[in-house]
PASEBA-1860 file (N, C-alpha, C; in nm, 3 decimals):
! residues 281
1> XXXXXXXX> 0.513/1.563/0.870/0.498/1.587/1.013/0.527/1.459/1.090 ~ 0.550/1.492/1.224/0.577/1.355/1.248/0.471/1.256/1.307 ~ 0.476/1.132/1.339/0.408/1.006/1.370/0.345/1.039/1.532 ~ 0.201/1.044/1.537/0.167/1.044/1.697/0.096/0.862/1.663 ~ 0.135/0.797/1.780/0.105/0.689/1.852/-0.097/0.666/1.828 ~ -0.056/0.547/1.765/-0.237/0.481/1.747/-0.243/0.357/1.809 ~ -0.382/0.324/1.838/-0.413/0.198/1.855/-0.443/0.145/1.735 ~ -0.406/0.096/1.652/-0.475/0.057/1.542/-0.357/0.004/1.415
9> XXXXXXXX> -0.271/-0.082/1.474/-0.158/-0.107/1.421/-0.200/-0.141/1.241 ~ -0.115/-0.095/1.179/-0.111/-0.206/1.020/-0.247/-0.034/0.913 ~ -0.237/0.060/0.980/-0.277/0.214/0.898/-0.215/0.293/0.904 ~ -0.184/0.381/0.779/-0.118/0.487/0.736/-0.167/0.590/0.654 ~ -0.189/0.706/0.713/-0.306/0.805/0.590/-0.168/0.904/0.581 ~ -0.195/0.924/0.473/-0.118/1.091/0.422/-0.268/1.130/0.285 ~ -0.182/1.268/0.349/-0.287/1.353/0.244/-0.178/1.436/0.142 ~ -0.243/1.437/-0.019/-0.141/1.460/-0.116/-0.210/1.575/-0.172
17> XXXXXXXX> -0.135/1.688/-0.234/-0.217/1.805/-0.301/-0.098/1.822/-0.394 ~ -0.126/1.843/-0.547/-0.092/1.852/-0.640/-0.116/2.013/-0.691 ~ -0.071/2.103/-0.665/-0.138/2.273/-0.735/-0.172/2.246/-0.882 ~ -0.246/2.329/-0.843/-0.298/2.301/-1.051/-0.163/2.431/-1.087 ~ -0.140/2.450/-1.214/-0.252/2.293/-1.306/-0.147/2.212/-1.288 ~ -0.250/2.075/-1.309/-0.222/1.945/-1.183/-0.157/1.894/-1.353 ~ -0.086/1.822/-1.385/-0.009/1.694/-1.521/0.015/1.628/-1.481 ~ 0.020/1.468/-1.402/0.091/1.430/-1.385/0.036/1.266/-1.404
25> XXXXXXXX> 0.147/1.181/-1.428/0.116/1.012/-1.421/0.255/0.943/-1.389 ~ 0.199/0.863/-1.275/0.336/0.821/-1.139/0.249/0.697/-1.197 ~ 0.397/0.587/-1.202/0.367/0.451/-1.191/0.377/0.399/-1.046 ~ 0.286/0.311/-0.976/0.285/0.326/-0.862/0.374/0.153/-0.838 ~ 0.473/0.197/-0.720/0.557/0.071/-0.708/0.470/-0.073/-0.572 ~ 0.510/-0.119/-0.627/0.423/-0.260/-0.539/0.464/-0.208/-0.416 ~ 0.356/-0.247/-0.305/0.377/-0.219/-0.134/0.323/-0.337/-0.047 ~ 0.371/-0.357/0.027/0.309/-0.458/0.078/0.150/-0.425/0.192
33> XXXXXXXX> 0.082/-0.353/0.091/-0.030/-0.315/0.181/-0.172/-0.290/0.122 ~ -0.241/-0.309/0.124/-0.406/-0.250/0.033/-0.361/-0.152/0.066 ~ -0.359/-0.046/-0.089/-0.401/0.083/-0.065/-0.515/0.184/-0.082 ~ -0.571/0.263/-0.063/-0.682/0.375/-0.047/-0.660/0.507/-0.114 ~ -0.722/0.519/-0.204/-0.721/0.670/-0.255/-0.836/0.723/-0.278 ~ -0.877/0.852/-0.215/-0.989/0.897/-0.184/-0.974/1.030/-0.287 ~ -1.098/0.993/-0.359/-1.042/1.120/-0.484/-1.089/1.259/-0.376 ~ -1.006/1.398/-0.354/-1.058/1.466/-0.320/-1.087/1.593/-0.388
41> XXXXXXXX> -1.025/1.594/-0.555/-1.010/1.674/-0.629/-1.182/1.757/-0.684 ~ -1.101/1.905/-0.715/-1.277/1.946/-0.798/-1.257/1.912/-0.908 ~ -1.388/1.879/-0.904/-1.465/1.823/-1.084/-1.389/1.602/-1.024 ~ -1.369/1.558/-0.955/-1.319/1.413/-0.921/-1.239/1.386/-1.072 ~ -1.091/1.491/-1.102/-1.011/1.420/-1.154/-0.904/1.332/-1.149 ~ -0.879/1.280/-1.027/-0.769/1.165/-1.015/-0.808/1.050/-1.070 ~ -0.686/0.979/-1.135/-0.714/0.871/-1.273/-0.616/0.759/-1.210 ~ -0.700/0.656/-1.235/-0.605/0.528/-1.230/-0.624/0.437/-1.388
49> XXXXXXXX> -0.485/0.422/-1.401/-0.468/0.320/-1.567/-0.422/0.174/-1.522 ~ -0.479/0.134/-1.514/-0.442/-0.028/-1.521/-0.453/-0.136/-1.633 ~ -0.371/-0.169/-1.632/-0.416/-0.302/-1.768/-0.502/-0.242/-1.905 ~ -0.440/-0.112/-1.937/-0.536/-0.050/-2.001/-0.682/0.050/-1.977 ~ -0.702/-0.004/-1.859/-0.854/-0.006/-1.824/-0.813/0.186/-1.762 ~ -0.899/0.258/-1.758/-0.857/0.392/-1.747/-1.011/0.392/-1.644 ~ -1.009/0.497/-1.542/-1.099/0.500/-1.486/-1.062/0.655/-1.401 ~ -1.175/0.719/-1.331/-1.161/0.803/-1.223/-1.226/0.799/-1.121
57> XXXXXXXX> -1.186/0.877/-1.012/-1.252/0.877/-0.896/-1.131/0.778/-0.778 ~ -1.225/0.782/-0.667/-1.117/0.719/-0.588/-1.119/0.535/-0.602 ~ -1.026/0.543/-0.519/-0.986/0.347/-0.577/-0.913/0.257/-0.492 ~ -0.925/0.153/-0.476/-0.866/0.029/-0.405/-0.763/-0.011/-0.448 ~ -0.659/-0.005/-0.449/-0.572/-0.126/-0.487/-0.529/-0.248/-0.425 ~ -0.483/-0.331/-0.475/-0.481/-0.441/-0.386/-0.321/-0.471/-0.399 ~ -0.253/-0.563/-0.344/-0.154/-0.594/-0.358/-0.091/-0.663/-0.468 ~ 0.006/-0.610/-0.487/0.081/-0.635/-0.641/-0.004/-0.614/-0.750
65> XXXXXXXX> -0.012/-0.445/-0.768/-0.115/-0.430/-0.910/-0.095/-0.433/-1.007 ~ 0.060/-0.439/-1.023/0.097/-0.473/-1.164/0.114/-0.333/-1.239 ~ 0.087/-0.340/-1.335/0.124/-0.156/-1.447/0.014/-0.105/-1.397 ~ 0.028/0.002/-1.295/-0.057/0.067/-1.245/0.023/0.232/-1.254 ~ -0.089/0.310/-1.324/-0.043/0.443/-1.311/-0.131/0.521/-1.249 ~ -0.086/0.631/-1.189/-0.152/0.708/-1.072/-0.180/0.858/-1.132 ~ -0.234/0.929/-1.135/-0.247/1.091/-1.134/-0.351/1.138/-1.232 ~ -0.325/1.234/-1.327/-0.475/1.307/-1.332/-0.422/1.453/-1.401
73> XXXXXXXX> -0.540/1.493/-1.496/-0.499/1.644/-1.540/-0.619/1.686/-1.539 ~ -0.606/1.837/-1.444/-0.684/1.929/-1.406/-0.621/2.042/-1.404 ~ -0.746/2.122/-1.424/-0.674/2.251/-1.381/-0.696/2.292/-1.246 ~ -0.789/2.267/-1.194/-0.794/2.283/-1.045/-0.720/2.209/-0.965 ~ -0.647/2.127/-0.988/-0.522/2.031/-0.918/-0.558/1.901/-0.887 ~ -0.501/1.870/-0.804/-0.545/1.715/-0.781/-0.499/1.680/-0.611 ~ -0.635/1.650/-0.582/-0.608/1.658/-0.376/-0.659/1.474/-0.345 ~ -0.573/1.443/-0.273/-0.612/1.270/-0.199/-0.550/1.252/-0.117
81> XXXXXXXX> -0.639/1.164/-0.060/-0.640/1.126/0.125/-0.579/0.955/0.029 ~ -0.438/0.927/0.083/-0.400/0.809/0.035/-0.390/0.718/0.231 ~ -0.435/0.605/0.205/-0.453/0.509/0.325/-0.404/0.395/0.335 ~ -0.266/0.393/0.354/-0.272/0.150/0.337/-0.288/0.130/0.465 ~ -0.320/-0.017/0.415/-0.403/-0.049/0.516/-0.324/-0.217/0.519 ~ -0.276/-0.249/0.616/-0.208/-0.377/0.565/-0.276/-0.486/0.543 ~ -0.293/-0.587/0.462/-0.336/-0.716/0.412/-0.414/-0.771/0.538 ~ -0.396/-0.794/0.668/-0.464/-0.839/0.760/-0.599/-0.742/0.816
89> XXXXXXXX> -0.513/-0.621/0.828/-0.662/-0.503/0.847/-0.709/-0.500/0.735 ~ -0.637/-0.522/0.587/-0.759/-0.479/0.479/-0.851/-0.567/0.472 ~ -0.818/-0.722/0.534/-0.922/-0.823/0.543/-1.030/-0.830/0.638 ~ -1.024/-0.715/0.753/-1.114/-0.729/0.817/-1.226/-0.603/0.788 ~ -1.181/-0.523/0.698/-1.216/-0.400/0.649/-1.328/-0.455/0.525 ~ -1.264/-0.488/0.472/-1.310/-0.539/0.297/-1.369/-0.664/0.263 ~ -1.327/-0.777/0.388/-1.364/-0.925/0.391/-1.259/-0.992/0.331 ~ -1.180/-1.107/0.307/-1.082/-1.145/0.262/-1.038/-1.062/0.118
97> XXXXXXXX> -0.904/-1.053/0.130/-0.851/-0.971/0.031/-0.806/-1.017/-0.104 ~ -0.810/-1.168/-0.089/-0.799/-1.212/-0.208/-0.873/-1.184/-0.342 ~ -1.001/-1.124/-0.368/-1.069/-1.065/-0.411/-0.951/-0.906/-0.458 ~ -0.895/-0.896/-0.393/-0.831/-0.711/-0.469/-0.694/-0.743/-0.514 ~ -0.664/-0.833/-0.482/-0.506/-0.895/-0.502/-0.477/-0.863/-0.664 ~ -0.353/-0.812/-0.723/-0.349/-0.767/-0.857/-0.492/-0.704/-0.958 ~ -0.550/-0.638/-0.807/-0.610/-0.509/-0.937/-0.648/-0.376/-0.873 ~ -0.699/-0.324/-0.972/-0.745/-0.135/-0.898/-0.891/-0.144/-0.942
105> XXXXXXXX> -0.972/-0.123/-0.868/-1.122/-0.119/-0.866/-1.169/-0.017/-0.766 ~ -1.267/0.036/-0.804/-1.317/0.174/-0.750/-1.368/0.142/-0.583 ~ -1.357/0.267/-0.536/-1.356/0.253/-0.384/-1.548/0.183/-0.344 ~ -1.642/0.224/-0.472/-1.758/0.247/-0.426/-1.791/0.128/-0.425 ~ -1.742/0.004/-0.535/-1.763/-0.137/-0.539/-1.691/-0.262/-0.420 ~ -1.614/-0.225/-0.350/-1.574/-0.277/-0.263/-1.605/-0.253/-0.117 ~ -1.645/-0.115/-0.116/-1.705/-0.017/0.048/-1.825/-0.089/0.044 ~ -1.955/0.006/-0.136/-2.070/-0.001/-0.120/-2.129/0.145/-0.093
113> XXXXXXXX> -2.269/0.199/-0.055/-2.314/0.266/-0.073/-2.232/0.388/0.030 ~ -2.183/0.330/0.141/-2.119/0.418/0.250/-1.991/0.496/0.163 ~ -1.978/0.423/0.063/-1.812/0.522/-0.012/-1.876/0.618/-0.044 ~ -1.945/0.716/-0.125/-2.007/0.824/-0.135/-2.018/0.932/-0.023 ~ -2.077/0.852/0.103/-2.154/0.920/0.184/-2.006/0.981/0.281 ~ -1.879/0.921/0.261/-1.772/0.900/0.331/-1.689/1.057/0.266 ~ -1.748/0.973/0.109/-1.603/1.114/0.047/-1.669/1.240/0.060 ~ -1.818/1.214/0.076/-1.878/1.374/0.117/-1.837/1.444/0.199
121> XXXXXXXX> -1.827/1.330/0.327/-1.780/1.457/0.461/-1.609/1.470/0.433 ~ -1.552/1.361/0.355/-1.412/1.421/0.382/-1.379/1.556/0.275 ~ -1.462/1.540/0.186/-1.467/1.702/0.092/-1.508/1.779/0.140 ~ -1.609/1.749/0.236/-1.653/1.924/0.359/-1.547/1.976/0.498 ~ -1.484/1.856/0.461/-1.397/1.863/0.592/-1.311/1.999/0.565 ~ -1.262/2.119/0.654/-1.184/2.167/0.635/-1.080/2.164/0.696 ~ -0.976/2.082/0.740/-0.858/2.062/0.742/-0.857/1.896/0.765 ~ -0.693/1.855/0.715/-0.639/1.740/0.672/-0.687/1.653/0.822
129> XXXXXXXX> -0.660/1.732/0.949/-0.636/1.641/1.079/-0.842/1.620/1.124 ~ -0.909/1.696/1.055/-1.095/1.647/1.059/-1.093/1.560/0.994 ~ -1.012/1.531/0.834/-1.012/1.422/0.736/-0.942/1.280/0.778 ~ -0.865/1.297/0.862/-0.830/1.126/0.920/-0.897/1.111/1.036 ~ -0.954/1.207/1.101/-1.053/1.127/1.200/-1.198/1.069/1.131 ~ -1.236/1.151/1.015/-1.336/1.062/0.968/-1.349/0.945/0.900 ~ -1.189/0.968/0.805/-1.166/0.850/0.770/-1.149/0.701/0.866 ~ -1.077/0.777/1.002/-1.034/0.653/1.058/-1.204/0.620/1.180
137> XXXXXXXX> -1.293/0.667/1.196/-1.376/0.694/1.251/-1.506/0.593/1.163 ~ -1.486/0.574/1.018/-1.493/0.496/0.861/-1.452/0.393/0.922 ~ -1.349/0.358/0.929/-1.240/0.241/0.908/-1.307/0.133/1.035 ~ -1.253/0.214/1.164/-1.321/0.153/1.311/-1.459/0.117/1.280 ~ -1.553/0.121/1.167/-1.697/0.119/1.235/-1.690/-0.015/1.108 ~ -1.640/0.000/1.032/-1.684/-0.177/0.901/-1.551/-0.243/1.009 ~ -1.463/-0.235/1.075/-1.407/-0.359/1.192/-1.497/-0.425/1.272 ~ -1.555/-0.277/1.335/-1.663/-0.340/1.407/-1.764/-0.441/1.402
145> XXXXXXXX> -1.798/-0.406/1.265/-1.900/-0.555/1.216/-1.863/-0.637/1.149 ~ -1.720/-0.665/1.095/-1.674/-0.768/1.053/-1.614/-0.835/1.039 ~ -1.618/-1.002/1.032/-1.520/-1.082/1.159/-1.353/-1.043/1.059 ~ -1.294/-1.059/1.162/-1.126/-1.061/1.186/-1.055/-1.213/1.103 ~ -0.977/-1.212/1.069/-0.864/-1.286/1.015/-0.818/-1.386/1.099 ~ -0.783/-1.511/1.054/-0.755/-1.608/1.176/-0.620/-1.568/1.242 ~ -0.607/-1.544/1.398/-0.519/-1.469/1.451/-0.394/-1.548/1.397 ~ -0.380/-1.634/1.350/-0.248/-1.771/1.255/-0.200/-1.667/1.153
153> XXXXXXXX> -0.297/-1.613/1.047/-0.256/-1.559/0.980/-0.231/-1.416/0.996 ~ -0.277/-1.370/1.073/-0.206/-1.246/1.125/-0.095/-1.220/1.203 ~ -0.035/-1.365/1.275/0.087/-1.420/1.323/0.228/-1.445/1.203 ~ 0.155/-1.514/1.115/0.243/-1.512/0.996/0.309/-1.415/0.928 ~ 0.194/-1.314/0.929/0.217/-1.191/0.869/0.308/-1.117/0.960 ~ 0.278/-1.080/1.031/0.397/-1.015/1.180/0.518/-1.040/1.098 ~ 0.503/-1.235/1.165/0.660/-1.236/1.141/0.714/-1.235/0.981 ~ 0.632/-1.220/0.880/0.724/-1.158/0.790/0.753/-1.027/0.771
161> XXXXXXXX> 0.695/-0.946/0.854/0.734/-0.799/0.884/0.912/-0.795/0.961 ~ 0.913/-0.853/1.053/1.014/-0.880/1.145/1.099/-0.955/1.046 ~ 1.082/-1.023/0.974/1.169/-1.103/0.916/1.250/-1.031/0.766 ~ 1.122/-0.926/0.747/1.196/-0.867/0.601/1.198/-0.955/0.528 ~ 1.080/-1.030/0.513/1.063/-1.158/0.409/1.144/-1.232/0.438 ~ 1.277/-1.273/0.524/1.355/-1.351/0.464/1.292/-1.449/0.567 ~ 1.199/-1.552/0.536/1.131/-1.653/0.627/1.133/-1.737/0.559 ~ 1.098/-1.870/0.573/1.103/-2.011/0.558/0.920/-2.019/0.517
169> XXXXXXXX> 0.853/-2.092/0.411/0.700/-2.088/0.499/0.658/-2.233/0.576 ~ 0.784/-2.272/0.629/0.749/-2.391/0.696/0.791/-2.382/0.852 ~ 0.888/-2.262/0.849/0.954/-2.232/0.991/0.816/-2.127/0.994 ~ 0.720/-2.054/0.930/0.622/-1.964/0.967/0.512/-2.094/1.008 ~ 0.494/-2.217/0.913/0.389/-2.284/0.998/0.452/-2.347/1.110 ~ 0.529/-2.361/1.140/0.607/-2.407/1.257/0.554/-2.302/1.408 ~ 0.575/-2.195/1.369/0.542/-2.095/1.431/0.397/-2.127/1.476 ~ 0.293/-2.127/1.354/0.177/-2.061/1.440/0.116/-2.187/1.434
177> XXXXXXXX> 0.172/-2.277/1.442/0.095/-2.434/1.461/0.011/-2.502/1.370 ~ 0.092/-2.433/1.248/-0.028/-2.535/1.175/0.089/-2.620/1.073 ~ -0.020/-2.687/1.012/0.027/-2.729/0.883/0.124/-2.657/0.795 ~ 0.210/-2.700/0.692/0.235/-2.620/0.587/0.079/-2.609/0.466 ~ 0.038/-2.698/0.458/-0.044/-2.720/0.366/-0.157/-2.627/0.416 ~ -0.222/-2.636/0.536/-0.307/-2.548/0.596/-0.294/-2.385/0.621 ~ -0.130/-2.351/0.629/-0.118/-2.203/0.601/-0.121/-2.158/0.468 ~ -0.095/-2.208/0.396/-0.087/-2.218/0.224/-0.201/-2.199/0.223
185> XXXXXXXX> -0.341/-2.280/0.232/-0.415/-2.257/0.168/-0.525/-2.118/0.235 ~ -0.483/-2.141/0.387/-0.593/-2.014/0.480/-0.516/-1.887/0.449 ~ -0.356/-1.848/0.403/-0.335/-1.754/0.431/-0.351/-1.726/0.247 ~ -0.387/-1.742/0.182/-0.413/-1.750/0.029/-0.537/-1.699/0.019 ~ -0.633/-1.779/0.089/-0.764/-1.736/0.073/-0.798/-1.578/0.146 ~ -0.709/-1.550/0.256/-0.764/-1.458/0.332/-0.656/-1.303/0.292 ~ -0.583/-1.323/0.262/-0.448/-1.259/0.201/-0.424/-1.239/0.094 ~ -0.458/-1.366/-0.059/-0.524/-1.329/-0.141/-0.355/-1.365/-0.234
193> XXXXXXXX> -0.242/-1.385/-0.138/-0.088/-1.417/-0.203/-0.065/-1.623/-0.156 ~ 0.002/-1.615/-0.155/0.109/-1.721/-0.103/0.158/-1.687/-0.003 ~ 0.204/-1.777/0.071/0.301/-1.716/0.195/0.409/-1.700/0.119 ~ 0.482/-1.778/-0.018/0.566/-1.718/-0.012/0.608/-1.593/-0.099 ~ 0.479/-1.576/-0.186/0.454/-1.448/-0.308/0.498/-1.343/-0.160 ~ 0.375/-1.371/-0.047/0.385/-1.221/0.037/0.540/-1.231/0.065 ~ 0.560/-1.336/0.114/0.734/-1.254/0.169/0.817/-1.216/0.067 ~ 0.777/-1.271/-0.038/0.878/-1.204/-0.163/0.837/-1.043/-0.173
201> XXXXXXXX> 0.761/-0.989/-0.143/0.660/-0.872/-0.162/0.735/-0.790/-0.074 ~ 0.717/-0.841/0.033/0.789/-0.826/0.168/0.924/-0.736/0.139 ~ 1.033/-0.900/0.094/1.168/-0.885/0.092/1.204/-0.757/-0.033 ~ 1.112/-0.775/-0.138/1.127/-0.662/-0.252/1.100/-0.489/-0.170 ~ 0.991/-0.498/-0.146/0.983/-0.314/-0.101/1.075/-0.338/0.006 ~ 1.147/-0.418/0.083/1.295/-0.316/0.121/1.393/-0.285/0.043 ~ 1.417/-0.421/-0.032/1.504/-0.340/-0.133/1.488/-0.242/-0.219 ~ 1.363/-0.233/-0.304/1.323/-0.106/-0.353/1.367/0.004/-0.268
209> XXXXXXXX> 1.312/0.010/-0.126/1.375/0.169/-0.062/1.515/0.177/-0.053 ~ 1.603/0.064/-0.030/1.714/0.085/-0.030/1.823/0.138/-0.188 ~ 1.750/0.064/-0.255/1.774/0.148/-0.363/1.758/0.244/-0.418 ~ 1.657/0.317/-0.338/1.587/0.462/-0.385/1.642/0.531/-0.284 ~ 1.717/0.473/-0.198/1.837/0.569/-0.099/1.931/0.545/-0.148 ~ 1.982/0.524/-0.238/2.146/0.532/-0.303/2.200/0.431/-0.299 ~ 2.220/0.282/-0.248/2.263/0.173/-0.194/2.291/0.124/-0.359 ~ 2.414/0.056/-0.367/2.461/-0.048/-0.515/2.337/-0.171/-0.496
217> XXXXXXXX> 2.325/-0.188/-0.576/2.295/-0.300/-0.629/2.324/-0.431/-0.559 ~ 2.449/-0.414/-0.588/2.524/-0.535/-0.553/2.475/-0.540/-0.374 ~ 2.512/-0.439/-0.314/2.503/-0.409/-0.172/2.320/-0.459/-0.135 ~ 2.240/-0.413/-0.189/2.078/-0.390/-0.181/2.118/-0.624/-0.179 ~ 2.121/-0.640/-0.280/2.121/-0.815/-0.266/2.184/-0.884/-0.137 ~ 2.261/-0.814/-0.111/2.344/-0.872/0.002/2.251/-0.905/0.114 ~ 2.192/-0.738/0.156/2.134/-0.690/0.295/1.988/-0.773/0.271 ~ 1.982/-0.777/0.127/1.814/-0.845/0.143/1.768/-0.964/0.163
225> XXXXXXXX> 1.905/-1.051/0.119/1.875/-1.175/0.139/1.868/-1.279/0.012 ~ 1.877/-1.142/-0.098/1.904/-1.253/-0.257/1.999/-1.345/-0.291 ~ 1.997/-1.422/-0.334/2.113/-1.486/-0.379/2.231/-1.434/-0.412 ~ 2.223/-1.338/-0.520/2.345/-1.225/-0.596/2.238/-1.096/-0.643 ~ 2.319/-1.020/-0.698/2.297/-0.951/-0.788/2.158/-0.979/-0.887 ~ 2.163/-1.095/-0.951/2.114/-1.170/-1.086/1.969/-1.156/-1.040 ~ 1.983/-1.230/-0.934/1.870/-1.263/-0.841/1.721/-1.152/-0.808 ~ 1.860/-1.057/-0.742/1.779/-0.917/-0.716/1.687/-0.858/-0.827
233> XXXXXXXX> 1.790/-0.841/-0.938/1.733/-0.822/-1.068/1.562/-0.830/-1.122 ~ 1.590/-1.044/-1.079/1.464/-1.104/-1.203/1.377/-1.045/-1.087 ~ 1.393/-1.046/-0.965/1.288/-1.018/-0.851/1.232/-0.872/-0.850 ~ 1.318/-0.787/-0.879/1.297/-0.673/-0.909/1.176/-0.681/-1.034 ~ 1.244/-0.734/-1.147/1.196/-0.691/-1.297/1.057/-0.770/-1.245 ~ 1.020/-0.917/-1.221/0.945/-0.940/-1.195/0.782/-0.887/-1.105 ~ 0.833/-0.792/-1.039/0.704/-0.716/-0.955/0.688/-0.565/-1.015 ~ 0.803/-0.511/-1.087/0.749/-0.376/-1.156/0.786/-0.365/-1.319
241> XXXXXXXX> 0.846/-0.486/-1.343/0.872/-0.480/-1.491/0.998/-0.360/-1.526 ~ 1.045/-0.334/-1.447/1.175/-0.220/-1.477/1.326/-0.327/-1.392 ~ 1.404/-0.220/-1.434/1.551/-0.249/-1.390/1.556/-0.184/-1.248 ~ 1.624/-0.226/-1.128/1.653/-0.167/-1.018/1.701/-0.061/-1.028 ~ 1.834/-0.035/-1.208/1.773/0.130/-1.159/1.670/0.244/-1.167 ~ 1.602/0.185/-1.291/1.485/0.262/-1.317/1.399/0.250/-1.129 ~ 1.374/0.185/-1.116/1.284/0.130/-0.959/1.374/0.300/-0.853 ~ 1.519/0.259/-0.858/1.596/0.385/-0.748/1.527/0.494/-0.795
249> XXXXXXXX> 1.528/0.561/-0.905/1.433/0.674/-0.964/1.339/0.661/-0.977 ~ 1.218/0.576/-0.891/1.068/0.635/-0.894/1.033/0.713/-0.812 ~ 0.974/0.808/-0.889/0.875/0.918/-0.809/0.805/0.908/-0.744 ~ 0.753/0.775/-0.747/0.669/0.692/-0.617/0.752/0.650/-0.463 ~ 0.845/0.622/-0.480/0.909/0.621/-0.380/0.985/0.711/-0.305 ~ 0.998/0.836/-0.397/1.047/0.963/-0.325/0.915/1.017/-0.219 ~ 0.798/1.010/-0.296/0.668/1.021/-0.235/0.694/0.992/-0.123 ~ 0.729/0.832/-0.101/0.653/0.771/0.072/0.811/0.843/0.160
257> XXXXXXXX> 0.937/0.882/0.100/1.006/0.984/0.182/0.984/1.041/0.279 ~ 0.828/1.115/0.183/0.786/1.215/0.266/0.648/1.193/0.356 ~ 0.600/1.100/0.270/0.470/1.066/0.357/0.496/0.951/0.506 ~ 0.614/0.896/0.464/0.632/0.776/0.531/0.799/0.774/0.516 ~ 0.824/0.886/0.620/1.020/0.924/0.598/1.090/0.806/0.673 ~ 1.032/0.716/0.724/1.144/0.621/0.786/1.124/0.494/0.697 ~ 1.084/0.538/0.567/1.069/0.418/0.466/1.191/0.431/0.362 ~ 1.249/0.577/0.341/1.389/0.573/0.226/1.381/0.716/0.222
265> XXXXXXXX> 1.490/0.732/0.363/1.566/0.853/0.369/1.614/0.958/0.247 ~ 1.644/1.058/0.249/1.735/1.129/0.206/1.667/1.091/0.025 ~ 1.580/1.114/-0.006/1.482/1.136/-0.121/1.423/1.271/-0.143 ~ 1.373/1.340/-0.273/1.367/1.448/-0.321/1.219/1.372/-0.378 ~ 1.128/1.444/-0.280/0.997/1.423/-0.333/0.971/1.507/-0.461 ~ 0.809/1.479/-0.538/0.770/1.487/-0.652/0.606/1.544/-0.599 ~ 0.562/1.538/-0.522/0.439/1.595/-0.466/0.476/1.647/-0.324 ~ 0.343/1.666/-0.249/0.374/1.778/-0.157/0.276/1.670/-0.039
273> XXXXXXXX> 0.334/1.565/0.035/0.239/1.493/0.105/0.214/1.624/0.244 ~ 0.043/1.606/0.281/0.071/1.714/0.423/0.036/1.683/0.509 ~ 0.035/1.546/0.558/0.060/1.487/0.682/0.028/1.333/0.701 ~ 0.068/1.253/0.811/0.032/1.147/0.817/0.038/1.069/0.987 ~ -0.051/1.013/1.014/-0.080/0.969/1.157/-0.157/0.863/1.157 ~ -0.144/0.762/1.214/-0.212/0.639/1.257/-0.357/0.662/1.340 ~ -0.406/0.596/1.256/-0.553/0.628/1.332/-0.595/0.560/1.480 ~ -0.696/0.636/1.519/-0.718/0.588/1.671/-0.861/0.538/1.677
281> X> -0.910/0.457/1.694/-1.049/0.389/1.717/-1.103/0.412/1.865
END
């Protein structure tokens, strides 16, 4: 469906329903955002595998999770409210994010006692558009009580949005007046990357979508800013451990098609996302 207008820049909810019987395990591709998965399934079968570690219920991820697999077998299917939340809001949400940075840990250890009380009403909720106002209704009320990100590093971050990673991190401290040494270490602690891990993060999920829209190889390095080809590659292999073309064929990225269609056009989703809107505080 399409995008209505929020105050609340840097959130994205879609809601995913899987018909039973539900099979499925999606490796999930790096994003440049904390993400949210709110188990909404009966009997709470949605599964996250990380590093081995196997778990259910809903879950945090943090940025760059590394071998992370997504899904779940039920027979009653598999239903979730998925949320990113970008690195600057997830820090004012969660408290600095460096803490979630390369892992998946359950929603209840990072919320606290309110994650329970949260997925209750969004499981009583009966329709998707009651479920992002409570969620985002959630979201607005832990902002409310907790302090914000130094507006430097939420300046930084911008401009590697605008920049498509391809930034300098000395033309970014140039920018927001500080140090190099002083953005390095505040936007690390609060962000939980590097300035220049994030813009690599950055510069990678465009090329990932562009490659999951049909684009060569060769072409995807050009537009992104890699050196060559070679380049694209180790950068690629490096954040999902596959080849750029395995990466064009993930099922994860046909996903945000649909959940998030101005992310990589002209894709043949693998689930059934049923809607998505920016929340309003």
């Amino acid at each position: 469906m399409p995008r209505r207008p929020g105050r609340l820049p840097g959130v994205s909810m879609a809601g995913f329903r899987q018909l039973a019987p539900a099979d499925m395990d999606i490796a999930m591709v790096a994003h440049p955002s904390v993400t949210l998965f709110v188990d909404l399934s009966d009997g709470g079968s949605f599964v996250h595998d990380a590093h081995g570690r196997r778990e259910c219920g809903s879950t945090v991820v943090g940025l760059v999770p590394g071998d992370l697999l997504l899904g779940g077998r039920a027979a009653g299917g598999i239903e979730c409210l998925q949320i990113r939340l970008s690195p600057v809001l997830a820090g004012a949400v969660f408290g600095a994010s460096s803490d979630l940075s390369g892992t998946a840990v359950s929603l209840e250890d990072v919320w606290g006692p309110d994650a329970g009380r949260t997925e209750e009403r969004l499981r009583a909720a009966t329709s998707w558009d009651e479920r992002f106002t409570i969620a985002t209704d959630a979201l607005c009320r832990r902002m409310s009580v907790r302090p914000s990100l130094d507006p430097e590093i939420a300046a930084a971050w911008r401009l590697m949005l605008t920049s498509r990673g391809q930034v300098r991190v000395d033309s970014l401290a140039n920018e927001v007046g500080w140090s190099r040494k002083r953005l390095w270490s505040r936007f690390r602690s609060q962000i939980g990357l590097t300035p220049k891990h994030a813009a690599r993060l950055v510069r990678f999920d465009r090329a990932a979508h562009l490659l999951a829209a049909g684009n060569a190889a060769a072409q995807v390095a050009a537009t992104s800013g890699y050196a060559d080809q070679a380049h694209l590659h180790r950068e690629v292999k490096a954040f999902t451990g596959a080849t750029p073309t395995a990466v064009a064929a993930a099922p994860w990225l046909a996903i945000d098609d649909v959940a998030w269609p101005t992310s990589s056009p002209d894709l043949t989703p693998s689930t059934s996302p049923i809607h998505q809107v920016p929340p309003k505080c």
